[in-house]
mmCIF file of the N, C-alpha and C atoms, coordinates in Angstrom:
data_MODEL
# 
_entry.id   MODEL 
# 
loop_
_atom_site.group_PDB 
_atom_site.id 
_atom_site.type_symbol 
_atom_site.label_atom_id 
_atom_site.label_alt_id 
_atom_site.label_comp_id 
_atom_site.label_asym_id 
_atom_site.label_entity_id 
_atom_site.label_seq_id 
_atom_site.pdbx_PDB_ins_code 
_atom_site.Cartn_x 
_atom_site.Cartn_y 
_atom_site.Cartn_z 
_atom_site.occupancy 
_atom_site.B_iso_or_equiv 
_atom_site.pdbx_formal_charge 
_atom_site.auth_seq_id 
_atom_site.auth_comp_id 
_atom_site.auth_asym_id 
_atom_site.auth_atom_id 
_atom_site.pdbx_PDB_model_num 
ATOM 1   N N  . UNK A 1 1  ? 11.289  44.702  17.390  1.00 0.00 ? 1  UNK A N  1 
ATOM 2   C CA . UNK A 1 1  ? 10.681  44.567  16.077  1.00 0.00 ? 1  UNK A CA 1 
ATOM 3   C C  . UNK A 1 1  ? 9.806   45.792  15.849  1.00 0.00 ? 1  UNK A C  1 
ATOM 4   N N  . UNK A 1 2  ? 10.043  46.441  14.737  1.00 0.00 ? 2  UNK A N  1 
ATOM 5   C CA . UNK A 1 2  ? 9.416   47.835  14.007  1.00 0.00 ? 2  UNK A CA 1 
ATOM 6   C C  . UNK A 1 2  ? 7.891   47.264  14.254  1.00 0.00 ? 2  UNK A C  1 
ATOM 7   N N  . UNK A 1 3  ? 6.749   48.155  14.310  1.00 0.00 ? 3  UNK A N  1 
ATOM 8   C CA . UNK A 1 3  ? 5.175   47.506  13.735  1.00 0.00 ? 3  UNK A CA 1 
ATOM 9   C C  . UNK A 1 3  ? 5.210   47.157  11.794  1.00 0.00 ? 3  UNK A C  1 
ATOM 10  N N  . UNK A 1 4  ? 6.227   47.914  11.439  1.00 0.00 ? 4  UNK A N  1 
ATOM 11  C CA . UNK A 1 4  ? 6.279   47.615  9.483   1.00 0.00 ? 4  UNK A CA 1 
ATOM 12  C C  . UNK A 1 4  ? 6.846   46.109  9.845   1.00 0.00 ? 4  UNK A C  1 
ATOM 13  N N  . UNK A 1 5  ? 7.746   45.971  10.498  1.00 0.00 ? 5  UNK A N  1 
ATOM 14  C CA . UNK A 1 5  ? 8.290   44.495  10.557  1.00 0.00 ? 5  UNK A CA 1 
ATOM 15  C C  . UNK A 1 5  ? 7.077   43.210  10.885  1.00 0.00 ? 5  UNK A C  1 
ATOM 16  N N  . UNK A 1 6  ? 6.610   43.531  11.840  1.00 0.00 ? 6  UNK A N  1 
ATOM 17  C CA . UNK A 1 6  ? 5.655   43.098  12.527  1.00 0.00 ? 6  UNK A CA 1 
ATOM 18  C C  . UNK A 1 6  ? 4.592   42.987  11.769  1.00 0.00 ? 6  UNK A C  1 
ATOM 19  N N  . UNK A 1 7  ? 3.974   43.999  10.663  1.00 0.00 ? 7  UNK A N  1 
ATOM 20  C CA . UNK A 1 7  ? 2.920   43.764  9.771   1.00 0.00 ? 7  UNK A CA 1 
ATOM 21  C C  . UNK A 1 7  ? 3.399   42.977  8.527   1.00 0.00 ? 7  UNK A C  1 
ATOM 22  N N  . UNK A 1 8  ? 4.453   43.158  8.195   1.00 0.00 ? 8  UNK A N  1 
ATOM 23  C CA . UNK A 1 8  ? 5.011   42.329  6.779   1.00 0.00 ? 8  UNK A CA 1 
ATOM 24  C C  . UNK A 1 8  ? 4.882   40.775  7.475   1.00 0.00 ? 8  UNK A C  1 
ATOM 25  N N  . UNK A 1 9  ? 5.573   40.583  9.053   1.00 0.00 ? 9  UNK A N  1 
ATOM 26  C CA . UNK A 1 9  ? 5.710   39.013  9.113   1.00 0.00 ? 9  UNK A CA 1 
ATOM 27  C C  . UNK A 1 9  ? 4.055   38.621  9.176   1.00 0.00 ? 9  UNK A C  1 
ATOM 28  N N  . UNK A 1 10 ? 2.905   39.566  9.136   1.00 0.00 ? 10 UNK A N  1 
ATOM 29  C CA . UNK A 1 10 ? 1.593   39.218  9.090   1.00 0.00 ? 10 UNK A CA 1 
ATOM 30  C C  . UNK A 1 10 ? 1.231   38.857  8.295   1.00 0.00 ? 10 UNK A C  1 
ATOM 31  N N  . UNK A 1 11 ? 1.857   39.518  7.391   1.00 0.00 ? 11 UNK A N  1 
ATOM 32  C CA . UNK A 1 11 ? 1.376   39.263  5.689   1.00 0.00 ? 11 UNK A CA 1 
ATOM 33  C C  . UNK A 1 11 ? 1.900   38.092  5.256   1.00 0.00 ? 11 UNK A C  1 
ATOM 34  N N  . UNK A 1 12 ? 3.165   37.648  6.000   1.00 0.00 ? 12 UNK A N  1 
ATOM 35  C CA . UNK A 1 12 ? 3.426   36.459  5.552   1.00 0.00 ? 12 UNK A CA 1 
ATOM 36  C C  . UNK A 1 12 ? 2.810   35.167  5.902   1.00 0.00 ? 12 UNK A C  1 
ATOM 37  N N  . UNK A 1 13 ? 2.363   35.465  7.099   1.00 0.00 ? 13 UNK A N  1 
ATOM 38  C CA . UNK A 1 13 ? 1.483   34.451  8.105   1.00 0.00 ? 13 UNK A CA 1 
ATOM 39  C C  . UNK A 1 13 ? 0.186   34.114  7.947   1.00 0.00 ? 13 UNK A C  1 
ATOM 40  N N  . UNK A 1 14 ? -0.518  35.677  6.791   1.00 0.00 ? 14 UNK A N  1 
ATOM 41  C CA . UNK A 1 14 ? -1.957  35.468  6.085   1.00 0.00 ? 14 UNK A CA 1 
ATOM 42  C C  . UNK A 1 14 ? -1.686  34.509  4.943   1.00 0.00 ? 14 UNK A C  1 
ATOM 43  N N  . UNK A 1 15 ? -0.263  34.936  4.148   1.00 0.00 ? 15 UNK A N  1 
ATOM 44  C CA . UNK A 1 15 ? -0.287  34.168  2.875   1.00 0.00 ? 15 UNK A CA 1 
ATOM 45  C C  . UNK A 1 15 ? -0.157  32.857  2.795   1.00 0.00 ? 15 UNK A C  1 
ATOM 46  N N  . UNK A 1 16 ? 0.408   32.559  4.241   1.00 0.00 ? 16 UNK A N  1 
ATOM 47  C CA . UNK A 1 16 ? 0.647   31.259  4.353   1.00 0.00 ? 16 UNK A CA 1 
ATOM 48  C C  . UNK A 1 16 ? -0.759  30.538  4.622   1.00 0.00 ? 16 UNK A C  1 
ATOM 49  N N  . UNK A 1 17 ? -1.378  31.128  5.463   1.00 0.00 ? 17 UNK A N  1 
ATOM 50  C CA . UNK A 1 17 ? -2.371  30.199  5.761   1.00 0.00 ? 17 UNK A CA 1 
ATOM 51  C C  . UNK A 1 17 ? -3.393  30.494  4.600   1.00 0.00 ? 17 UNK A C  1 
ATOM 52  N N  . UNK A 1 18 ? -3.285  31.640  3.589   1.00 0.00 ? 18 UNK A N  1 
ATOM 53  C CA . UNK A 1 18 ? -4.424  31.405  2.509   1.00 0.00 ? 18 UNK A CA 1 
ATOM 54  C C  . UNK A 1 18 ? -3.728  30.744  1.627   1.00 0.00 ? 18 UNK A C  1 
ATOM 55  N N  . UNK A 1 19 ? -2.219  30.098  1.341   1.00 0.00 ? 19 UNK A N  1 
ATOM 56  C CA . UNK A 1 19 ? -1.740  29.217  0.659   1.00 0.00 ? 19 UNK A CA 1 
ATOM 57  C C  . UNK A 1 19 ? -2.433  27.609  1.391   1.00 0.00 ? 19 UNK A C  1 
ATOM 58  N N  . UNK A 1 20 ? -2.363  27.450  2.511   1.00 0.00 ? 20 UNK A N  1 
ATOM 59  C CA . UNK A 1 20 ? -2.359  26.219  3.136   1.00 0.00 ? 20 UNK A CA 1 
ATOM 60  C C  . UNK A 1 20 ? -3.914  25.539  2.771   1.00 0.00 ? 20 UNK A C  1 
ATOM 61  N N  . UNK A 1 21 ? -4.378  26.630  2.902   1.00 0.00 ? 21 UNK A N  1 
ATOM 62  C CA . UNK A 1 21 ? -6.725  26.636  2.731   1.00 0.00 ? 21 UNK A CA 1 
ATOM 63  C C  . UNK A 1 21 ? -6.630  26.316  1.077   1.00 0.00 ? 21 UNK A C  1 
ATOM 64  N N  . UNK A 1 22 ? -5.430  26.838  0.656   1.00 0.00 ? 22 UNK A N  1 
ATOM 65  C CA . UNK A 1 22 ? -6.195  26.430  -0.857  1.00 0.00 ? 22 UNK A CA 1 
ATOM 66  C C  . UNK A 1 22 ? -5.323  24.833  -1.050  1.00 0.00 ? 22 UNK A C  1 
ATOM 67  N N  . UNK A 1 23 ? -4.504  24.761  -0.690  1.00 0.00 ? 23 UNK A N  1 
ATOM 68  C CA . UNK A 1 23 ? -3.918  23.296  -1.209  1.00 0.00 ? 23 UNK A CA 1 
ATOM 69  C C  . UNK A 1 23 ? -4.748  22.144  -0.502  1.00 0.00 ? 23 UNK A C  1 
ATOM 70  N N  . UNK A 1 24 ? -5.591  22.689  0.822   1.00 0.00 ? 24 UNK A N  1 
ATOM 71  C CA . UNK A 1 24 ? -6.192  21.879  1.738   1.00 0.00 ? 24 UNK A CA 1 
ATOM 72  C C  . UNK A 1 24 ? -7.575  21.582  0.816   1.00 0.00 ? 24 UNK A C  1 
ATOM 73  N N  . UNK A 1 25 ? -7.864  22.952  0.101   1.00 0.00 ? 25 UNK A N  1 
ATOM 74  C CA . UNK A 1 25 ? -9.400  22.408  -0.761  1.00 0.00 ? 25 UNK A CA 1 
ATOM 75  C C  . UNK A 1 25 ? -8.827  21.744  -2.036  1.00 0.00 ? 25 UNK A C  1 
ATOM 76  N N  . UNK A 1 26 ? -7.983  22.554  -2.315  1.00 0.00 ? 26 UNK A N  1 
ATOM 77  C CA . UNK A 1 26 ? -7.768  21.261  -3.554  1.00 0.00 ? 26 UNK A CA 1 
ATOM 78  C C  . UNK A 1 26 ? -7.716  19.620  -3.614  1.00 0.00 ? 26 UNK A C  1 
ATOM 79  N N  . UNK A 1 27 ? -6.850  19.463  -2.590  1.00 0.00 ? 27 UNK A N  1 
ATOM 80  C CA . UNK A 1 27 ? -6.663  18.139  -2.557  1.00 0.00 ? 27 UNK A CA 1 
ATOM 81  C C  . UNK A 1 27 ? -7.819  17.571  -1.905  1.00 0.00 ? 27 UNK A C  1 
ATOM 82  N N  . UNK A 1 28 ? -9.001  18.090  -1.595  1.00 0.00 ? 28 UNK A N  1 
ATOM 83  C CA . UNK A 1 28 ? -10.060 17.864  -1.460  1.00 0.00 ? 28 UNK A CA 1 
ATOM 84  C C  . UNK A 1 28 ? -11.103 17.429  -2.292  1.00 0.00 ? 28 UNK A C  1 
ATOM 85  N N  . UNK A 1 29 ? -10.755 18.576  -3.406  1.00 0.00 ? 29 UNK A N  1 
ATOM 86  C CA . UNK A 1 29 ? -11.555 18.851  -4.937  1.00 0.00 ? 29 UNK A CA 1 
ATOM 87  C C  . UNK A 1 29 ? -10.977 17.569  -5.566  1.00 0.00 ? 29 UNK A C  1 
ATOM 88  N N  . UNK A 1 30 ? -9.596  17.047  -5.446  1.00 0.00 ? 30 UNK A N  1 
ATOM 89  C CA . UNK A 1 30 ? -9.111  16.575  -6.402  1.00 0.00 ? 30 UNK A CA 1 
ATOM 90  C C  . UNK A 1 30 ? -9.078  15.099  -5.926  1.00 0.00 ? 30 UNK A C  1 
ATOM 91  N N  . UNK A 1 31 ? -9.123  14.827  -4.763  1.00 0.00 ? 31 UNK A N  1 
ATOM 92  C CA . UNK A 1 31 ? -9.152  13.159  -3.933  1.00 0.00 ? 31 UNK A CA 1 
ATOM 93  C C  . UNK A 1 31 ? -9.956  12.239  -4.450  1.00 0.00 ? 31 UNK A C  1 
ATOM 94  N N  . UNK A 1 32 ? -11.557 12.700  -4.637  1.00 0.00 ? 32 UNK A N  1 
ATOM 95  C CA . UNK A 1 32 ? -12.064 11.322  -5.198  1.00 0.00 ? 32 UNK A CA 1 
ATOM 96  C C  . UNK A 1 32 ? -11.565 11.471  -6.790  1.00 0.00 ? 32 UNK A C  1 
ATOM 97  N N  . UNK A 1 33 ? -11.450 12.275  -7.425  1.00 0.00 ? 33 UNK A N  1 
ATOM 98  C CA . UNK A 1 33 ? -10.931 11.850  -9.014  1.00 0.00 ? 33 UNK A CA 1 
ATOM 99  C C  . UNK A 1 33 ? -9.582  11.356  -9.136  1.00 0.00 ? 33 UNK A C  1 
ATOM 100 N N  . UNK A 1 34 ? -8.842  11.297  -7.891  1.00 0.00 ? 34 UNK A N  1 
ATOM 101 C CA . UNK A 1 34 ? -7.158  10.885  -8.470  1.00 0.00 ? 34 UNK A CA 1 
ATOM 102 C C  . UNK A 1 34 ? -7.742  8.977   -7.808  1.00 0.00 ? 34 UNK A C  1 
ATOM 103 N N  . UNK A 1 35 ? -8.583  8.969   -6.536  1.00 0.00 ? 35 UNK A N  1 
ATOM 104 C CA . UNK A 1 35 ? -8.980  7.534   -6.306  1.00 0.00 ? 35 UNK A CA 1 
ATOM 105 C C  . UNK A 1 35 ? -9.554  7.163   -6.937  1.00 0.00 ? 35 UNK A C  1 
ATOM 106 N N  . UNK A 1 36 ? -10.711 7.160   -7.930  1.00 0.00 ? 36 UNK A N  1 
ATOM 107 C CA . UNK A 1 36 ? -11.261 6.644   -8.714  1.00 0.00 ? 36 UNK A CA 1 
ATOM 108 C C  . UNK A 1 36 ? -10.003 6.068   -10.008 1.00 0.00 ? 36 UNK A C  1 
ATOM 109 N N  . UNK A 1 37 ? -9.310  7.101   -10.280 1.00 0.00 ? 37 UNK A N  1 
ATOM 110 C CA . UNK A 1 37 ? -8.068  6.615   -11.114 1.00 0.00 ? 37 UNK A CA 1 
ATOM 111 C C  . UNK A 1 37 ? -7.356  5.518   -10.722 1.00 0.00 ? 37 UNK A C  1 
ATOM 112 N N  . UNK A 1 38 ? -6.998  6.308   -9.922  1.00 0.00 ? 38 UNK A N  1 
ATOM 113 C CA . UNK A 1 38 ? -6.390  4.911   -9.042  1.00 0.00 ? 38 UNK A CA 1 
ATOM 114 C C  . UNK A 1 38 ? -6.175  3.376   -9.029  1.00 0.00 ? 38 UNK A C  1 
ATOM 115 N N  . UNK A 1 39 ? -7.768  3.083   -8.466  1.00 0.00 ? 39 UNK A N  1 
ATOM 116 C CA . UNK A 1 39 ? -8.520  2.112   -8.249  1.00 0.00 ? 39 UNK A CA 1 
ATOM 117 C C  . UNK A 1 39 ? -8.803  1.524   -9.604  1.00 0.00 ? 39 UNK A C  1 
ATOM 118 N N  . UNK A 1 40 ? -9.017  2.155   -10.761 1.00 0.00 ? 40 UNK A N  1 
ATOM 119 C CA . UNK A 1 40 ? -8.967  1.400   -12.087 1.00 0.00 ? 40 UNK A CA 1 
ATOM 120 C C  . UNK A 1 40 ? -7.627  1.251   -12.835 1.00 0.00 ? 40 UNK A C  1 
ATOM 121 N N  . UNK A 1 41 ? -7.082  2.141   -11.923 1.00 0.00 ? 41 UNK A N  1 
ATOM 122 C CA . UNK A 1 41 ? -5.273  1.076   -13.162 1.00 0.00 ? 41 UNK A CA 1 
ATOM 123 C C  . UNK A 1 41 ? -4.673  0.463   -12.106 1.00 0.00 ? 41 UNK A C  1 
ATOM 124 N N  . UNK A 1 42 ? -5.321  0.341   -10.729 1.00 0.00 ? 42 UNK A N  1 
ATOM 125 C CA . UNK A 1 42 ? -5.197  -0.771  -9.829  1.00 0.00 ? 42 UNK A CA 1 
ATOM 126 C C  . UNK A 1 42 ? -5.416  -2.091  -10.256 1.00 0.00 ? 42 UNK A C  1 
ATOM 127 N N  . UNK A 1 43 ? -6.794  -1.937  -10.583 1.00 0.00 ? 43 UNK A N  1 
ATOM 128 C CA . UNK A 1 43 ? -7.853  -3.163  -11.387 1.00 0.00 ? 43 UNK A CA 1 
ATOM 129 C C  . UNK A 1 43 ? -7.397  -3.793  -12.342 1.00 0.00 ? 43 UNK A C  1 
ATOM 130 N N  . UNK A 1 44 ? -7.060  -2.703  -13.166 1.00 0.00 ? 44 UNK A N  1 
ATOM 131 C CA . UNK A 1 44 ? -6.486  -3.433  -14.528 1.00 0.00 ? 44 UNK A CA 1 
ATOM 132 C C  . UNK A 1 44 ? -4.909  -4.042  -14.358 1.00 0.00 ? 44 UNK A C  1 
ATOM 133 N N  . UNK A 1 45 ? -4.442  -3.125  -13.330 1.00 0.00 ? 45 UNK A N  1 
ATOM 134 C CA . UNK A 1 45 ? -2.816  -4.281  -12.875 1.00 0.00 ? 45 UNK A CA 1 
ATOM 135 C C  . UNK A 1 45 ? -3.263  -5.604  -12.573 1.00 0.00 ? 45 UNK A C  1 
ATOM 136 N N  . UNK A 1 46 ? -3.919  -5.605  -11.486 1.00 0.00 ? 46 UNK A N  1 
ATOM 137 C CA . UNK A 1 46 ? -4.293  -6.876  -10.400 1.00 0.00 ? 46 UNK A CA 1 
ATOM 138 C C  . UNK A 1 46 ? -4.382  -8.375  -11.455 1.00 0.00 ? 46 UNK A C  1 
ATOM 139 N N  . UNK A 1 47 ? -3.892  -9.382  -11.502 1.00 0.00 ? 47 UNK A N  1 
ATOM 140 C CA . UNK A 1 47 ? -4.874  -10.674 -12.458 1.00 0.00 ? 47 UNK A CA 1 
ATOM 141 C C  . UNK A 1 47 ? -6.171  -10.654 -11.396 1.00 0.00 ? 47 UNK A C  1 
ATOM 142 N N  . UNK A 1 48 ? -7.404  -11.197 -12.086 1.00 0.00 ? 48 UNK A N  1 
ATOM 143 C CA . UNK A 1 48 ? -8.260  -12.156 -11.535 1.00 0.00 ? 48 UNK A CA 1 
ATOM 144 C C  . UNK A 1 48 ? -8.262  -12.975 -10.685 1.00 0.00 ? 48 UNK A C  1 
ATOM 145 N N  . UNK A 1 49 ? -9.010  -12.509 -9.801  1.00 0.00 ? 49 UNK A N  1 
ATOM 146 C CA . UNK A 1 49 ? -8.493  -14.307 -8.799  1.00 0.00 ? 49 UNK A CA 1 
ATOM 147 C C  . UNK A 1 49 ? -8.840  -15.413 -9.517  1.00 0.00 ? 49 UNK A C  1 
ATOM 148 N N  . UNK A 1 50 ? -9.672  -15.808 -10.337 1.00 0.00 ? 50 UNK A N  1 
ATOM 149 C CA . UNK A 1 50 ? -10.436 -16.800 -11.300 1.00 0.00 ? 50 UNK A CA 1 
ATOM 150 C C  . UNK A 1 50 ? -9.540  -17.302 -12.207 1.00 0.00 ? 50 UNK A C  1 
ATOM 151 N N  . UNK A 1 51 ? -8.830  -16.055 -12.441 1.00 0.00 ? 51 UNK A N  1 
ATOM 152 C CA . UNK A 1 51 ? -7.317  -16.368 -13.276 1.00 0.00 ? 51 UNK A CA 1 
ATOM 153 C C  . UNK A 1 51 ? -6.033  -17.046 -12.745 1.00 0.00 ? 51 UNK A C  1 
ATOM 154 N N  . UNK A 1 52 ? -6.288  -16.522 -11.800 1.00 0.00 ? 52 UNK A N  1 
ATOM 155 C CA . UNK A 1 52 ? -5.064  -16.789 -10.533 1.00 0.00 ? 52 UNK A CA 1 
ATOM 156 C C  . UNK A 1 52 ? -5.374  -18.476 -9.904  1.00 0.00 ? 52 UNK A C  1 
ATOM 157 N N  . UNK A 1 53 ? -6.557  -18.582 -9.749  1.00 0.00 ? 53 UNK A N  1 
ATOM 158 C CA . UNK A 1 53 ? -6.960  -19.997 -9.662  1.00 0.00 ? 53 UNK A CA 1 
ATOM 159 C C  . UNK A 1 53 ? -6.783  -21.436 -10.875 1.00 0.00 ? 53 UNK A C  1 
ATOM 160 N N  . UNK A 1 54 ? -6.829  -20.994 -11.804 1.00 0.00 ? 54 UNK A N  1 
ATOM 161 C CA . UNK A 1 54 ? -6.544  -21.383 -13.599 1.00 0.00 ? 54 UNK A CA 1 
ATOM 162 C C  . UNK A 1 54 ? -5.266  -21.717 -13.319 1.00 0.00 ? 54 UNK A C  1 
ATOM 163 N N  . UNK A 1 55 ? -4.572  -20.717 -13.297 1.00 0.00 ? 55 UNK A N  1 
ATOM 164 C CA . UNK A 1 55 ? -3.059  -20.725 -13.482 1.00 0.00 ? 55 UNK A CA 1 
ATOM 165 C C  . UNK A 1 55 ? -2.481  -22.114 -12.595 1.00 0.00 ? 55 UNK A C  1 
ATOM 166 N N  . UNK A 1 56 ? -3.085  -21.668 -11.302 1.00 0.00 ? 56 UNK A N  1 
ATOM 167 C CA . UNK A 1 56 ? -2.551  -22.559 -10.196 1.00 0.00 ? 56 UNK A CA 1 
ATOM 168 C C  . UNK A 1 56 ? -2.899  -23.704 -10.324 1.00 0.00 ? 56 UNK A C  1 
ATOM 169 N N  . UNK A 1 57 ? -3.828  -23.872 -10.557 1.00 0.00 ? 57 UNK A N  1 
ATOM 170 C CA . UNK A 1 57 ? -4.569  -25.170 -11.331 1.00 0.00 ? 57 UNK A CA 1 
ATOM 171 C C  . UNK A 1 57 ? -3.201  -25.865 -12.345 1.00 0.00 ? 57 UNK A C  1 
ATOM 172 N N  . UNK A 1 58 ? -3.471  -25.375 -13.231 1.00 0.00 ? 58 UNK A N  1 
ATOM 173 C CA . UNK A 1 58 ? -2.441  -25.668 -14.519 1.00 0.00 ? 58 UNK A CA 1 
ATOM 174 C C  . UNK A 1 58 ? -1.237  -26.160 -14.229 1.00 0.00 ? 58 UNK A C  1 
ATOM 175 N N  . UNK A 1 59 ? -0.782  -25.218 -13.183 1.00 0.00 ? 59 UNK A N  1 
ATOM 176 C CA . UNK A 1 59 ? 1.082   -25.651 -12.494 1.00 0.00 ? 59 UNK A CA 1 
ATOM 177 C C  . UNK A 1 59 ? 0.918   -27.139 -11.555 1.00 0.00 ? 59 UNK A C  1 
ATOM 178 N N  . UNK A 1 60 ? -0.305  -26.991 -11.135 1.00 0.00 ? 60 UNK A N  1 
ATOM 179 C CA . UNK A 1 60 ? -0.083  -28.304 -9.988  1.00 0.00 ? 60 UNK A CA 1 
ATOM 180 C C  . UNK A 1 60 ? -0.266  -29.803 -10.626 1.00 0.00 ? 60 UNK A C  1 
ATOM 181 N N  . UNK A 1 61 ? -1.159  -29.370 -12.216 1.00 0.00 ? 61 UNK A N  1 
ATOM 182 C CA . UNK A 1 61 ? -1.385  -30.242 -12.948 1.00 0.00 ? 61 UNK A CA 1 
ATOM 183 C C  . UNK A 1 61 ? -0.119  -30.865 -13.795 1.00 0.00 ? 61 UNK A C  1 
ATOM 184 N N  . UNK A 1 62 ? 0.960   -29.960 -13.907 1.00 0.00 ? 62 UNK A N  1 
ATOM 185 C CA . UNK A 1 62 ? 1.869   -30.002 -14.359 1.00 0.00 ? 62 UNK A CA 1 
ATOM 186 C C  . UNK A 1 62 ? 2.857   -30.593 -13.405 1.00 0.00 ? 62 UNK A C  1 
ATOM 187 N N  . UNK A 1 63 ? 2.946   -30.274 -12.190 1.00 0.00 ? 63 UNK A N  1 
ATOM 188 C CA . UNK A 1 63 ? 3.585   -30.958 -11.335 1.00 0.00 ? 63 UNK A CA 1 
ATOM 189 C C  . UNK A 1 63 ? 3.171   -32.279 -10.560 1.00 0.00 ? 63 UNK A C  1 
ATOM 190 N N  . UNK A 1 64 ? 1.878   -32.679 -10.759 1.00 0.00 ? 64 UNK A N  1 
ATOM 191 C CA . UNK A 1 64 ? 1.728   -33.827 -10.879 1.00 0.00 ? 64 UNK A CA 1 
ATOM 192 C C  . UNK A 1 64 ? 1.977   -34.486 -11.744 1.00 0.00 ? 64 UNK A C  1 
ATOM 193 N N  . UNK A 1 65 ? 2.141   -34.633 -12.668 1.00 0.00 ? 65 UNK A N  1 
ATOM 194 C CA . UNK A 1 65 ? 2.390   -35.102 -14.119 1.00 0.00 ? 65 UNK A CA 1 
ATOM 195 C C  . UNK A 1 65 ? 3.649   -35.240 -13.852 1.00 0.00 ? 65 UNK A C  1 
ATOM 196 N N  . UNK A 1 66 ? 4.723   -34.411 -13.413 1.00 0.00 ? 66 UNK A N  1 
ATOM 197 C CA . UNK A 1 66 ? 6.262   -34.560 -13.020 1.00 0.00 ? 66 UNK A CA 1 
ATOM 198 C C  . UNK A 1 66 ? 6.242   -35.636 -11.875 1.00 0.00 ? 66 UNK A C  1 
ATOM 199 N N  . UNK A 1 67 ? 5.375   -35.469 -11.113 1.00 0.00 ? 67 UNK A N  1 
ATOM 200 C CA . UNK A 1 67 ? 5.565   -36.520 -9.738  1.00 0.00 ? 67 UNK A CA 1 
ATOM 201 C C  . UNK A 1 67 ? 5.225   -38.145 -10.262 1.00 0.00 ? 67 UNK A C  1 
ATOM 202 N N  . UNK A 1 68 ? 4.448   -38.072 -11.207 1.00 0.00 ? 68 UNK A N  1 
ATOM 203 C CA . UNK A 1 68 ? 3.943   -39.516 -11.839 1.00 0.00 ? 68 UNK A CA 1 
ATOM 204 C C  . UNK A 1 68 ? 4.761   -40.265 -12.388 1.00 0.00 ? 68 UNK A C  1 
ATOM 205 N N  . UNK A 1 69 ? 6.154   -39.287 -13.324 1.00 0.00 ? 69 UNK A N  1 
ATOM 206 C CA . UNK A 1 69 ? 7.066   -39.683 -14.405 1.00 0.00 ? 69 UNK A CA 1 
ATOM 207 C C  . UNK A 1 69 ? 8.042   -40.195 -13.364 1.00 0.00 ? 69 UNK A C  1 
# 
């Protein structure tokens, strides 16, 4: 291997690792704002457990009512 060979595969080996440092801070910079997102169209998917209790309520009331008939 030439030293020109040898310095270009350097250059590739700097760019890589000053590519790697910046995607490493970004996703650093960018982690708590994509979790905070996250976590609220998490929230807003999820029902209520309070809701979820209602519901269940309602069906068993309904299926007693079937077990009575």
């Amino acid at each position: 291997m030439s030293s020109a060979q040898a310095a270009h595969g350097g250059q590739k080996s700097a760019a890589r690792d000053t590519r790697e440092e910046a995607l490493v801070a970004a996703r650093e910079e960018l982690e708590p704002t994509e979790r905070s997102e996250l976590e609220a169209e998490s929230a807003g998917a999820l029902p209520n457990v309070r809701d979820v209790r209602t519901e269940l309520a309602g069906v068993q009331r309904i299926l007693d009512d079937l077990d009575s008939t």
